[in-house]
Legacy VTK file of the C-alpha trace (Angstrom):
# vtk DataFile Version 3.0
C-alpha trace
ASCII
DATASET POLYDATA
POINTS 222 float
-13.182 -5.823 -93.873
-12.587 -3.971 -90.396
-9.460 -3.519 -88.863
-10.206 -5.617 -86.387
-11.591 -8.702 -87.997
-8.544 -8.353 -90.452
-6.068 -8.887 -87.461
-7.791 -11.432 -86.190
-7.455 -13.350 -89.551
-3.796 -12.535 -90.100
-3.211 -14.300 -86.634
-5.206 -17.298 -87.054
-3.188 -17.778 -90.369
-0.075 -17.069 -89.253
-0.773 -19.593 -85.427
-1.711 -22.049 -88.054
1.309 -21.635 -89.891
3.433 -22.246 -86.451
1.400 -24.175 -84.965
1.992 -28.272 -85.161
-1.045 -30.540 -85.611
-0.933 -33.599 -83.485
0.270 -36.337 -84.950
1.068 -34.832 -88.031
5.091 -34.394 -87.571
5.242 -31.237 -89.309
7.890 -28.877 -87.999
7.508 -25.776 -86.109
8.566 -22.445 -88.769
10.096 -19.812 -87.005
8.712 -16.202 -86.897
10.555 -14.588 -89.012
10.023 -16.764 -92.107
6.456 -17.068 -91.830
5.236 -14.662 -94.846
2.214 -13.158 -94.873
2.347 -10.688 -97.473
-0.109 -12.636 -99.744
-2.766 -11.738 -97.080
-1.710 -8.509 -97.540
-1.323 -7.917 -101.028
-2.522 -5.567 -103.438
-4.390 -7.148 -106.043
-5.142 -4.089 -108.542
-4.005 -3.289 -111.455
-3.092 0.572 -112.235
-2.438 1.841 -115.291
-3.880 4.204 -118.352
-7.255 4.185 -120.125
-6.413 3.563 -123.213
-7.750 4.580 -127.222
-9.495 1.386 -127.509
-11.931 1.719 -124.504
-15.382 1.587 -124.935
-18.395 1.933 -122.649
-18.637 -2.113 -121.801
-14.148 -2.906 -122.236
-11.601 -0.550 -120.809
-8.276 -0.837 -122.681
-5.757 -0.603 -119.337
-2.708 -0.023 -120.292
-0.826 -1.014 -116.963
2.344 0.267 -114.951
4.018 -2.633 -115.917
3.669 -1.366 -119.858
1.074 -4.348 -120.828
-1.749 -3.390 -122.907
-4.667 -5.803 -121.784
-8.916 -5.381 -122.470
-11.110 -6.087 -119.603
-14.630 -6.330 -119.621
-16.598 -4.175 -117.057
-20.207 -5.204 -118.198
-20.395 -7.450 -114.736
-18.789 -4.333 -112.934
-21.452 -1.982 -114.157
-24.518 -4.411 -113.286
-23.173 -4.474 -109.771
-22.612 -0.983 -109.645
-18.911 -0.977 -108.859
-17.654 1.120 -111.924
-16.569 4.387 -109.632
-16.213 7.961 -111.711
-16.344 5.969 -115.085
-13.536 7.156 -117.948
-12.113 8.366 -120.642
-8.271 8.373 -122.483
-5.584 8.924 -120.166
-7.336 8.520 -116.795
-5.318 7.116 -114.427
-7.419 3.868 -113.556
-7.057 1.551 -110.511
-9.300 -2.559 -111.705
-9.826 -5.077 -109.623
-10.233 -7.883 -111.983
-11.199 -11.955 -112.119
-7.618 -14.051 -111.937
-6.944 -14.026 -115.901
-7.455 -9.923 -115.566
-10.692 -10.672 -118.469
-13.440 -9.388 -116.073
-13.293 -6.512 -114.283
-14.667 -6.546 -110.609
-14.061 -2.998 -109.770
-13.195 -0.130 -111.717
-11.602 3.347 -109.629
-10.978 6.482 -111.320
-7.739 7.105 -110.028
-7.781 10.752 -111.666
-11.487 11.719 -110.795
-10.693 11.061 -107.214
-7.916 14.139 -106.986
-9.253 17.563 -105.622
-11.069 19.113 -102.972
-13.999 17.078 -101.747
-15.682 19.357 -99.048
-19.076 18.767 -96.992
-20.799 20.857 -94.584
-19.620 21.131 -91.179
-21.630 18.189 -88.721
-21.493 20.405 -85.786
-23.257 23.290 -86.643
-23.470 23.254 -90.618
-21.976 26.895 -91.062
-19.165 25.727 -92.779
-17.372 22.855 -95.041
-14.665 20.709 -94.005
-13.395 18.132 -96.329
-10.106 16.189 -97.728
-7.719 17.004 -100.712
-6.671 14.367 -102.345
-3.594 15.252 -104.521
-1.808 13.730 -107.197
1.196 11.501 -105.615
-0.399 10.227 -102.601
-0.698 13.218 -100.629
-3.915 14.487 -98.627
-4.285 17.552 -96.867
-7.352 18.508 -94.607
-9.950 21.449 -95.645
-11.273 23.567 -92.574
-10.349 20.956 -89.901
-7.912 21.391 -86.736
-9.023 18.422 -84.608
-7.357 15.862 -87.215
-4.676 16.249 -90.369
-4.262 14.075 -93.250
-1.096 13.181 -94.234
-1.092 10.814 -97.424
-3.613 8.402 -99.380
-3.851 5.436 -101.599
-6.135 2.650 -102.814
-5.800 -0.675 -101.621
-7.894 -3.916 -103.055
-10.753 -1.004 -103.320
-10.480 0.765 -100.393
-9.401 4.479 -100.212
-6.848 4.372 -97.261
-6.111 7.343 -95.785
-3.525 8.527 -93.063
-3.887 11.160 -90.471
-2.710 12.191 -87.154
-5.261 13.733 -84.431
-5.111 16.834 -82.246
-4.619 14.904 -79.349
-0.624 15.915 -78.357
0.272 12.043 -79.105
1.157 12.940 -83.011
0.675 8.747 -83.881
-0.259 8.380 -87.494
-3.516 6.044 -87.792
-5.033 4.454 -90.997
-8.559 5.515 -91.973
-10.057 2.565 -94.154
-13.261 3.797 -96.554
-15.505 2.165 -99.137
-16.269 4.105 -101.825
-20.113 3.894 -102.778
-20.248 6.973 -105.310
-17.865 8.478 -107.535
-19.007 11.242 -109.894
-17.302 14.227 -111.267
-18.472 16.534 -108.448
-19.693 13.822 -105.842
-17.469 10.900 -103.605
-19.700 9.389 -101.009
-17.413 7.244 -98.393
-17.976 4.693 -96.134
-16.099 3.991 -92.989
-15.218 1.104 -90.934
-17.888 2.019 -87.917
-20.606 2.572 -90.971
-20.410 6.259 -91.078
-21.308 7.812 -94.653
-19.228 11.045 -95.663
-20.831 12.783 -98.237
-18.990 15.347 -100.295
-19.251 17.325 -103.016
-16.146 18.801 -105.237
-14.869 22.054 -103.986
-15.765 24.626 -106.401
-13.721 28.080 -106.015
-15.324 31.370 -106.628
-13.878 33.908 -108.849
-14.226 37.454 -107.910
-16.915 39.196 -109.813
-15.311 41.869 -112.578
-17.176 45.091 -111.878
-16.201 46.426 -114.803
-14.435 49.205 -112.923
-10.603 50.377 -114.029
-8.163 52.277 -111.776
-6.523 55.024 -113.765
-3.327 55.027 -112.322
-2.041 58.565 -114.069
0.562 59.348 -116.340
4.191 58.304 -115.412
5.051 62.332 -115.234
2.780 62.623 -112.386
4.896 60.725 -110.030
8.264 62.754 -111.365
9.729 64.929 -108.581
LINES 1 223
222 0 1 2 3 4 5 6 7 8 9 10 11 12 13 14 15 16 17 18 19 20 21 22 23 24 25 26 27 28 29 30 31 32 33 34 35 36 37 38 39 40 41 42 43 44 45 46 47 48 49 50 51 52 53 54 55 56 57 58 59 60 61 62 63 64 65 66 67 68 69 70 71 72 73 74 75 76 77 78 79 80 81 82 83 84 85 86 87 88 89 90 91 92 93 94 95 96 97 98 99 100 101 102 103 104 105 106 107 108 109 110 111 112 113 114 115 116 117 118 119 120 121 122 123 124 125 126 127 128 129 130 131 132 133 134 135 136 137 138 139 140 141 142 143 144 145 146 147 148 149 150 151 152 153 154 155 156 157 158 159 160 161 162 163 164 165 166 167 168 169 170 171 172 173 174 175 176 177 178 179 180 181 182 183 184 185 186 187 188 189 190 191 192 193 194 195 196 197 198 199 200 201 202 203 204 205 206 207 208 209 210 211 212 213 214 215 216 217 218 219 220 221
């Protein structure tokens, strides 16, 4: 859902909530008590892969220290199993209300690293994102905007990040998350732009085989 369509949705519900119907004699409820977390709550469930997962029921064992099975056959036939898993996998499911079904399935643990893509402008280089464990995010290559942290959200990767504007105001950046492999992450964001990267890959310096000989110790004795 866009930003904008999601504050529009808030504020119906919450003018409805203060609002009186005629006729109806309900009371007015002042601001302050009106909650509206639930609109804003986090419906996933984190936790472990566990021992017992297989490739159609993930064995989550959850933050809360439950051990539960969910079935991700409907997830995989709509294609919303992202980076797939294996033991120990920190895993992020969006499941049906008795938590049987998965919905959504995010590989918390494949999404950390260096995702990188080549530069729009000109192509000569790679920018990207780091996504690190804790929450953190960093920017690769890029001065015009700096990421500051990251998390998931009912499926969505939010991320935050300030611009190199001089006004320093942190802004959320909402993406959908269409592919998730081991070396790929293709986002989505809210104005329909795709973001296509692939996992930063460091080079090692090549061994030419060649060794300094550094002398004896006796030839550096005065």
């Amino acid at each position: 859902m866009k930003t904008a369509t999601m504050k529009k949705t808030i504020l119906a519900l919450m003018t409805a909530a203060l609002m009186v119907c005629c006729g109806s004699g309900e009371k007015k409820v002042p601001f302050e008590e009106v909650n509206v977390d639930y609109i804003l709550k986090d419906s996933t469930i984190y936790g472990l892969c566990g021992q017992g997962s297989t490739t159609n029921s993930l064995q989550l064992i959850t933050d809360g220290g439950d051990t539960i099975m969910v079935s991700v056959e409907s997830a995989r036939s709509q294609e919303k199993v992202f980076g797939d898993y294996s033991v120990g996998d920190e895993m992020a499911v969006i499941t049906t209300q008795d938590a049987g079904k998965a919905l959504m399935v995010i590989n918390k643990s494949m999404l950390l690293g260096n995702w990188v893509m080549p530069n729009p402008i000109d192509g000569s280089s790679e920018i990207g994102i780091s996504l690190n464990k804790g929450g953190t995010a960093e920017s690769i290559d890029q001065s015009s905007i700096v990421y500051k942290s990251w998390r998931l959200f009912n499926g969505t990767l939010q991320v935050t990040a300030t611009r190199d504007d001089g006004i320093d105001m942190e802004e959320n950046l909402n993406f959908t998350i269409k592919e998730l492999t081991a070396n790929t992450l293709v986002l989505v964001d809210e104005e329909d732009d795709v973001f296509e990267y692939e996992r930063q890959t460091i080079e090692e310096e090549e061994d030419l085989g060649i060794e300094l000989d550094w002398g004896d110790e006796e030839d550096f004795r005065i």
